[in-house]
C-alpha positions as CSV (number, residue, x, y, z in Angstrom):
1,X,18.6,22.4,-137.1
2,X,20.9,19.8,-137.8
3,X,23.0,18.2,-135.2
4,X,26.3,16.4,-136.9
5,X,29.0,14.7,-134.0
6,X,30.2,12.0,-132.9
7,X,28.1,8.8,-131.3
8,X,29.8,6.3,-129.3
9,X,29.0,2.4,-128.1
10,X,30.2,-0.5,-127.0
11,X,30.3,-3.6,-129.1
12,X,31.9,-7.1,-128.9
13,X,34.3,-5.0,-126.3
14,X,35.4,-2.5,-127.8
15,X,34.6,1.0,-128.1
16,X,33.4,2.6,-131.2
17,X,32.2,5.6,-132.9
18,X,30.5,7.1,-136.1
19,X,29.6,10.5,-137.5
20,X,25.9,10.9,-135.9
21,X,23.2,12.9,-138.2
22,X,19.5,14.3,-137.2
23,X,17.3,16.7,-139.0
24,X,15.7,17.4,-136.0
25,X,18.7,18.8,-134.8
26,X,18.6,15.7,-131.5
27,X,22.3,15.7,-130.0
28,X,24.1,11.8,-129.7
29,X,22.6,9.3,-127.7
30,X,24.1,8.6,-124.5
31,X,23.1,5.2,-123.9
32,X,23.3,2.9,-126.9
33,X,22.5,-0.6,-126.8
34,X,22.9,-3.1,-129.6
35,X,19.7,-5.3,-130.6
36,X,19.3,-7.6,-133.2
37,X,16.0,-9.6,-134.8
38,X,15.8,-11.2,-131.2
39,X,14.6,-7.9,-129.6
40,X,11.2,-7.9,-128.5
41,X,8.9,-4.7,-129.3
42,X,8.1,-4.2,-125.5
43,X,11.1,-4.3,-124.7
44,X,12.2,-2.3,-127.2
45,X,9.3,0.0,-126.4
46,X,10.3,0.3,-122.7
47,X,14.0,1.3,-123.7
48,X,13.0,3.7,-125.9
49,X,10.9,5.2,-123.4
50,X,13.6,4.9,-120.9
51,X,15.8,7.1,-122.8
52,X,17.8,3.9,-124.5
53,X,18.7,4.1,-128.1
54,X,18.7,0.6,-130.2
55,X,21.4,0.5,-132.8
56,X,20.2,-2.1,-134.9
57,X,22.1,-5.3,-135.9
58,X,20.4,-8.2,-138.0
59,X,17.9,-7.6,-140.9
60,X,17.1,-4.4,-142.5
61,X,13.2,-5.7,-142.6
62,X,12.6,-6.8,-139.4
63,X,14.3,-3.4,-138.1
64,X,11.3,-1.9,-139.9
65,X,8.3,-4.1,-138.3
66,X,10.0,-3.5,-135.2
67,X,9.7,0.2,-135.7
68,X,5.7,-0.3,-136.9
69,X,5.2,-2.2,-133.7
70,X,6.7,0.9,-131.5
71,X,3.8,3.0,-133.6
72,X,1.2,0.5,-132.6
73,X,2.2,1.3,-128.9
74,X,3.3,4.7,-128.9
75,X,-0.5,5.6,-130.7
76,X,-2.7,3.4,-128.6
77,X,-5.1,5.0,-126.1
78,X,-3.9,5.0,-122.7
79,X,-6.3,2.5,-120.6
80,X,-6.3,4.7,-117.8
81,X,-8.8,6.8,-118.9
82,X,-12.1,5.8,-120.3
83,X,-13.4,7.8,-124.0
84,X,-16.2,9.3,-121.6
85,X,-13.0,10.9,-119.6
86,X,-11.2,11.8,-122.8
87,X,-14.6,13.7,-124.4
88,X,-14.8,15.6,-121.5
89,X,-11.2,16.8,-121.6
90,X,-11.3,17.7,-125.1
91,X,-14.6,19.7,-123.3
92,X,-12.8,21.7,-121.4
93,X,-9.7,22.5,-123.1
94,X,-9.0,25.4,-125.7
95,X,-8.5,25.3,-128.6
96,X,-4.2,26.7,-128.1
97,X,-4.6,24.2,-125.0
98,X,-5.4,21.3,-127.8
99,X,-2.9,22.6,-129.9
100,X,0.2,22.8,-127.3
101,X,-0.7,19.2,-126.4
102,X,-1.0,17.9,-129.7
103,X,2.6,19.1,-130.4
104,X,4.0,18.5,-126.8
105,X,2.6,14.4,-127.7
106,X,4.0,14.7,-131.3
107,X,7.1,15.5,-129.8
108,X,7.1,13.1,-127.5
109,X,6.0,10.6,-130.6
110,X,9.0,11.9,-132.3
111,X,11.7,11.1,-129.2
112,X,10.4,7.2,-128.9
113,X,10.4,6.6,-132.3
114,X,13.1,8.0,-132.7
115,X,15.4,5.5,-130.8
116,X,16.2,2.7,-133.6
117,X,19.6,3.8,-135.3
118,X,20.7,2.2,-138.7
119,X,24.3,2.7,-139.4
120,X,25.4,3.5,-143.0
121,X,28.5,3.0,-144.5
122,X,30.8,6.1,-146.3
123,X,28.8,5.1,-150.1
124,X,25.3,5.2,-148.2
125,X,24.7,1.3,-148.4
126,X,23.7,-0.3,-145.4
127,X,25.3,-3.6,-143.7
128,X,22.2,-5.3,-143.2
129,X,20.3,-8.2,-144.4
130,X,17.4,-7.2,-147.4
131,X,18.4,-3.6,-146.6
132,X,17.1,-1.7,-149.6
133,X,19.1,0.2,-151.9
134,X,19.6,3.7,-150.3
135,X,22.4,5.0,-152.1
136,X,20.8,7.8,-154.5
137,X,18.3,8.6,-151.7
138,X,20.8,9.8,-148.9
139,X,23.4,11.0,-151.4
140,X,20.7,13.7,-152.4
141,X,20.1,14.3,-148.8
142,X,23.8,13.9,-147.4
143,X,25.5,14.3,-150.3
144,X,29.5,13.2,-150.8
145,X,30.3,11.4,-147.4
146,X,34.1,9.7,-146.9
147,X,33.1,7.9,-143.5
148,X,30.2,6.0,-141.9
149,X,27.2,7.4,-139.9
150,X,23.9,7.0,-138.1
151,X,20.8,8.0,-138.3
152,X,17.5,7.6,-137.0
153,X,15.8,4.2,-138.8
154,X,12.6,6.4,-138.9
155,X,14.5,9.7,-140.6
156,X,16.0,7.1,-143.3
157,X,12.5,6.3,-144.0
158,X,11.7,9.6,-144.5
159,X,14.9,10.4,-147.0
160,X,13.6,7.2,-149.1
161,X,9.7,8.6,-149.5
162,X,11.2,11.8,-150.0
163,X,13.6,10.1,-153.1
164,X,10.1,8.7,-154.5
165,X,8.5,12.0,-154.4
166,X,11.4,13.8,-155.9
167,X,11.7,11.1,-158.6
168,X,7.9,10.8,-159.5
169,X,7.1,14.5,-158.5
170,X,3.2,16.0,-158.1
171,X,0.9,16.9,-160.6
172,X,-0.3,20.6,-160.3
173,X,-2.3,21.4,-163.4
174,X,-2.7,19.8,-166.9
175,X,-1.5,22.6,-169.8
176,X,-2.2,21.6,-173.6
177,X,-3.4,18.1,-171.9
178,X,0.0,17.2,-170.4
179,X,0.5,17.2,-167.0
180,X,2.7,19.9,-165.5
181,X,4.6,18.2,-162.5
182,X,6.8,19.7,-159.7
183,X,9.4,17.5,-158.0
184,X,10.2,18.5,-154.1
185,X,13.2,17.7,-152.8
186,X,13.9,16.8,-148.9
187,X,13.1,19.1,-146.7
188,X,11.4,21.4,-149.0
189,X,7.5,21.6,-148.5
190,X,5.5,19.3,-151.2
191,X,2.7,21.3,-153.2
192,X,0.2,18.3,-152.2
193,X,-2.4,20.7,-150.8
194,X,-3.2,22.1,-154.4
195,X,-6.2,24.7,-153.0
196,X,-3.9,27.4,-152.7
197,X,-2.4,26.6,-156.5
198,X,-5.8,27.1,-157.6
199,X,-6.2,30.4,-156.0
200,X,-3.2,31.8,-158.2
201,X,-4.2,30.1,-161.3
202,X,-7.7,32.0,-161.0
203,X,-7.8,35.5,-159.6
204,X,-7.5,38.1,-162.0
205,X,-3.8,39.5,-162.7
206,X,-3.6,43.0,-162.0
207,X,-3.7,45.6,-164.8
208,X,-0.1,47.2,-164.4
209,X,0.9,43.5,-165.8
210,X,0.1,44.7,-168.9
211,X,2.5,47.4,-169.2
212,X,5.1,45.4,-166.6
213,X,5.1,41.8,-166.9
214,X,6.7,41.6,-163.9
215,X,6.4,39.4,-160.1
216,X,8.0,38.6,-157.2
217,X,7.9,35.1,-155.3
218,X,9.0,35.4,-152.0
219,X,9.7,32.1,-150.4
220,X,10.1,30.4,-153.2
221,X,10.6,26.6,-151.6
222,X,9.4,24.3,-155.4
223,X,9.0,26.8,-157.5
224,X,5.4,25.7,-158.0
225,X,4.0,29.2,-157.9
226,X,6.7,30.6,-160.0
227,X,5.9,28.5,-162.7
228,X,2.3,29.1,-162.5
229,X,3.0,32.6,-162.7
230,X,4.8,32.3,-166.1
231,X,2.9,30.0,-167.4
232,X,-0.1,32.6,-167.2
233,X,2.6,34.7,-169.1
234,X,4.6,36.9,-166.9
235,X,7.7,37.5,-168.9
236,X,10.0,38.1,-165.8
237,X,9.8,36.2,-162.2
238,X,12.2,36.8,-159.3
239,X,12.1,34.1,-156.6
240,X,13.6,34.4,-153.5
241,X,14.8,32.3,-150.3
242,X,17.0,31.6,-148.2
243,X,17.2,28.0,-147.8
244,X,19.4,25.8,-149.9
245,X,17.5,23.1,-150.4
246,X,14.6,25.3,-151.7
247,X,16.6,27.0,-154.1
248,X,18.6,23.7,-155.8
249,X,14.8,22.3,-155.6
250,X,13.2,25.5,-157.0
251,X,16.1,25.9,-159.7
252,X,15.7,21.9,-161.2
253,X,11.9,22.4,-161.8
254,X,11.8,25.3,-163.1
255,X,14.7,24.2,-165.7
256,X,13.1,20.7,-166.5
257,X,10.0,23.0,-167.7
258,X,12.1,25.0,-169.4
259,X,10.9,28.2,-168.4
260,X,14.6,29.4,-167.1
261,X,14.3,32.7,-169.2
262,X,11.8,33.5,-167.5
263,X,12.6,32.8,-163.8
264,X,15.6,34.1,-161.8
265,X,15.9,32.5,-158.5
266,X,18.0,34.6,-155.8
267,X,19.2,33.2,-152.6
268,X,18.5,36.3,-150.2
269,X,16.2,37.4,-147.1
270,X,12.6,37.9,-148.1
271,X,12.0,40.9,-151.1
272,X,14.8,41.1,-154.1
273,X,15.9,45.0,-155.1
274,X,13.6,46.7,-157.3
275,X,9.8,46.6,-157.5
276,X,7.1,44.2,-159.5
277,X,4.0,44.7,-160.7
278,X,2.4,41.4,-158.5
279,X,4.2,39.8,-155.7
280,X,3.0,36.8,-153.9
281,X,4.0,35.0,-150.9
282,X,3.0,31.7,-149.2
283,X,4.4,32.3,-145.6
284,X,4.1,29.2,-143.3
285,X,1.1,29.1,-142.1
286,X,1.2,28.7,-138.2
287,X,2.9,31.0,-135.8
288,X,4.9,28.7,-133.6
289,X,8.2,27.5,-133.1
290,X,9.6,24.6,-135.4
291,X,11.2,21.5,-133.6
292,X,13.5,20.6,-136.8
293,X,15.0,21.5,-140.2
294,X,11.7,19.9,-141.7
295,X,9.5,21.7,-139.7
296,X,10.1,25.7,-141.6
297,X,7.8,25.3,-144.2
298,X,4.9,24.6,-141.3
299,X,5.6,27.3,-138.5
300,X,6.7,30.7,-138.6
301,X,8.0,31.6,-135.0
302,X,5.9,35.1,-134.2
303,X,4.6,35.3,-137.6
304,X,8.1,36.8,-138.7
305,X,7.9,35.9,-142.2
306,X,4.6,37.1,-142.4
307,X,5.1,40.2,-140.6
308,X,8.2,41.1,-143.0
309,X,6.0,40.4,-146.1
310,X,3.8,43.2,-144.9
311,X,5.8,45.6,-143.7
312,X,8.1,46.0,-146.7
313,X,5.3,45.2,-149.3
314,X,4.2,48.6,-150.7
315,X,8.1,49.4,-151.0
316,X,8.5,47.2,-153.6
317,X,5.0,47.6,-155.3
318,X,5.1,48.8,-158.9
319,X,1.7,51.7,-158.9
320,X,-1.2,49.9,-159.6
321,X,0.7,46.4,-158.3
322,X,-0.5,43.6,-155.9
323,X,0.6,41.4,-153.3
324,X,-1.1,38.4,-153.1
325,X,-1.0,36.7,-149.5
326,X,-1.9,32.9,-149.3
327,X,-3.0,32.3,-146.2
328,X,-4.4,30.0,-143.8
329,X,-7.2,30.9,-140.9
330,X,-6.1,27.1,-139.3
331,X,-3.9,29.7,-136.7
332,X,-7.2,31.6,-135.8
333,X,-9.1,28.4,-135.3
334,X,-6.1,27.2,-133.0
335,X,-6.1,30.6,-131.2
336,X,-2.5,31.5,-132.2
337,X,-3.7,34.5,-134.2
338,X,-6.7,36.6,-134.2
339,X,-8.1,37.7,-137.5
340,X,-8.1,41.7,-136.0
341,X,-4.5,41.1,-135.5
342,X,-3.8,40.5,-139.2
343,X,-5.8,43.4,-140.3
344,X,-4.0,45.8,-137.8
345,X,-0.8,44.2,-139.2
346,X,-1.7,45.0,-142.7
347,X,-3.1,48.6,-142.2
348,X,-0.1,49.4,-140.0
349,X,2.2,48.5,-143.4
350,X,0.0,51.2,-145.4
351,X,-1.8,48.4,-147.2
352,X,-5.3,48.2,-148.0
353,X,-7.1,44.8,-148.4
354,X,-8.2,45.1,-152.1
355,X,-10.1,41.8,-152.0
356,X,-10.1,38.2,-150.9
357,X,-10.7,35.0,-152.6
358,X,-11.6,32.3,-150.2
359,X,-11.6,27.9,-150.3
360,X,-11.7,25.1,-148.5
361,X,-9.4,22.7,-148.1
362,X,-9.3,19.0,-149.4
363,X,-6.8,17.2,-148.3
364,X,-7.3,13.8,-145.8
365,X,-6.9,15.8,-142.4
366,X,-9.9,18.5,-142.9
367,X,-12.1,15.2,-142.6
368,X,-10.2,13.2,-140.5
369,X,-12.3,13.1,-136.8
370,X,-9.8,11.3,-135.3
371,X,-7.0,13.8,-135.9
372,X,-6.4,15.9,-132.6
373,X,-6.7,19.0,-134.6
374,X,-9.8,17.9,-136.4
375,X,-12.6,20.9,-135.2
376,X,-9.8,23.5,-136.0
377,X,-9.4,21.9,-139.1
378,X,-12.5,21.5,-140.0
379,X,-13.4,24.9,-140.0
380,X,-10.2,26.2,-142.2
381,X,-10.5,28.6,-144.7
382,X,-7.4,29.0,-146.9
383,X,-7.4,32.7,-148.6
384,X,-5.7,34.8,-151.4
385,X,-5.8,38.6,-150.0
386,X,-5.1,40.7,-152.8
387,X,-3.0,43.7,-151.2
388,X,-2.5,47.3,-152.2
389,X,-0.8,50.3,-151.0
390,X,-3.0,52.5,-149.1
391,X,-3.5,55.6,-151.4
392,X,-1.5,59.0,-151.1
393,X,-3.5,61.6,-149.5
């Protein structure tokens, strides 16, 4: 999804021209205009709007209130319609109608606030007054660069949350009272929602473990579930994935917890060769169509992912083995996927549900009323389905 050319503008008149970058894969602006701390937020708001991008000269702070005051405007309710209007609406809509608006306005979030660009030199500083120090941040985004580029004020804020993450990394369970800790990198989806880790570190490991201590992670994006896999002691883990990112981001936490010997992480397409006694997979959880690089780890475009899990599963099943599918029921809530339709997709791979453990989820959004997504979510149920082959006849 990433766009990397050439953007052009005018300035003190004269043409010029940097490398142009976007993880949402948005091709170059067209109409650039140069602002400075003198630029209003309406009229900065009305550009944006307009289609106008605002390559920002002046200081690095005031770039960033001026951004904040774009959010104020782009989130406030419209004063066309009164909340007695907007209740009804939400009334009479579905819940895939709620849905498809909700990400037709987050895209439309995205575009506006979008439209401040910050130019950064070929050793990822930036020219502009109390602008932070960004150099380790893009470099482990970017990497090596030899010439100057723009991006997004609102994706660099991103890269430098995403350096803070990756420096201070999550806590995912406490082992002999220490805190194990995962470090995501950019890009790569952050274990914050730990429900799901707790489903692993609880259900029972299958019996053939005993005699094979070996699994299979497919999709292995942190690593978090590979390492909670050996650290309930299976002796030999093969991760998979096909992203790079994943796999650097995978690799460095599994060596910082020094449990290399016991991981092998393989850049291919969903199952390694050979089969395990457990295999596991966190697919993303909605069937829908990302809009960027960023977005993989959310939506699976016609459940593809999860559909290949299933279908190839029982080939690569030790006898006796499991799968164990983490899963969200936010898509059946939202009306992208019916509950029958899974079933039917796991019979039709010869499986057999053997089990499923079930919890709620935690995190801010499940109680958040104001979110758009907020009855779906309310009602989510994320489960482990403990999968078999169907047996021989």
């Amino acid at each position: 999804m990433t766009q990397l050319s050439i953007l052009q503008w005018e300035e003190g008149g004269q043409t010029h021209s940097a490398s142009w970058h976007s993880e949402n894969g948005i091709a170059p602006h067209k109409k650039i205009q140069i602002v400075d701390d003198t630029m209003t937020a309406d009229i900065a708001y009305r550009l944006a709007c307009e289609g106008t991008a605002m390559l920002y000269r002046g200081d690095f702070q005031n770039a960033r209130q001026l951004l904040q005051a774009l959010v104020r405007r782009v989130d406030k309710p419209s004063k066309k319609s009164t909340r007695a209007d907007r209740v009804a609406k939400e009334k009479t809509k579905s819940p895939l109608d709620t849905f498809n608006l909700h990400r037709l306005a987050q895209s439309q979030r995205a575009r506006i606030l979008g439209m401040i660009l910050i130019q950064v030199n070929p050793d990822h500083s930036i020219s502009l007054r109390r602008a932070p120090d960004v150099a380790q941040a893009c470099s482990e985004v970017y990497g090596g660069r030899n010439d100057s580029y723009v991006i997004s004020l609102r994706e660099l804020l991103g890269v430098i949350s995403a350096h803070e993450w990756r420096k201070n990394g999550v806590q995912v369970l406490i082992r002999d009272d220490e805190e194990v800790r995962i470090h995501p990198h950019y890009g790569v989806f952050s274990p914050v929602r730990g429900e799901y880790i707790e489903l692993i570190l609880k259900t029972p490991l299958p019996e053939v473990i005993q005699k094979s201590s070996t699994a299979f992670d497919i999709g292995v994006g942190t690593g978090v579930l590979s390492v909670v896999l050996a650290l309930r002691g299976i002796q030999k883990i093969v991760s998979t994935d096909l992203d790079d990112r994943a796999i650097t981001c995978a690799q460095e936490n599994i060596d910082r917890l020094g449990l290399q010997s016991q991981i092998e992480v393989l850049k291919t397409h969903l199952f390694p060769t050979g089969k395990a006694a457990l295999i596991i997979c966190n697919p993303p959880w909605l069937p829908a169509r990302p809009s960027s690089s960023l977005e993989h780890s959310v939506y699976d475009p016609e459940s593809q992912m999860l559909k290949g899990f299933l279908l190839h599963l029982k080939n690569h099943l030790l006898d006796g083995g499991e799968g164990w599918l983490i899963l969200s029921d936010l898509a059946e809530h939202l009306g992208l996927r019916t509950r029958d339709e899974l079933l039917q997709w796991i019979e039709q791979a010869g499986l057999r549900v053997l089990g499923r453990i079930d919890t709620k989820p935690t995190h801010n959004k499940a109680f958040d009323k104001a979110d758009a997504l907020h009855v779906a979510r309310s009602k989510e149920i994320t489960s482990l389905w403990r999968l078999a082959a169907q047996a021989k006849i």
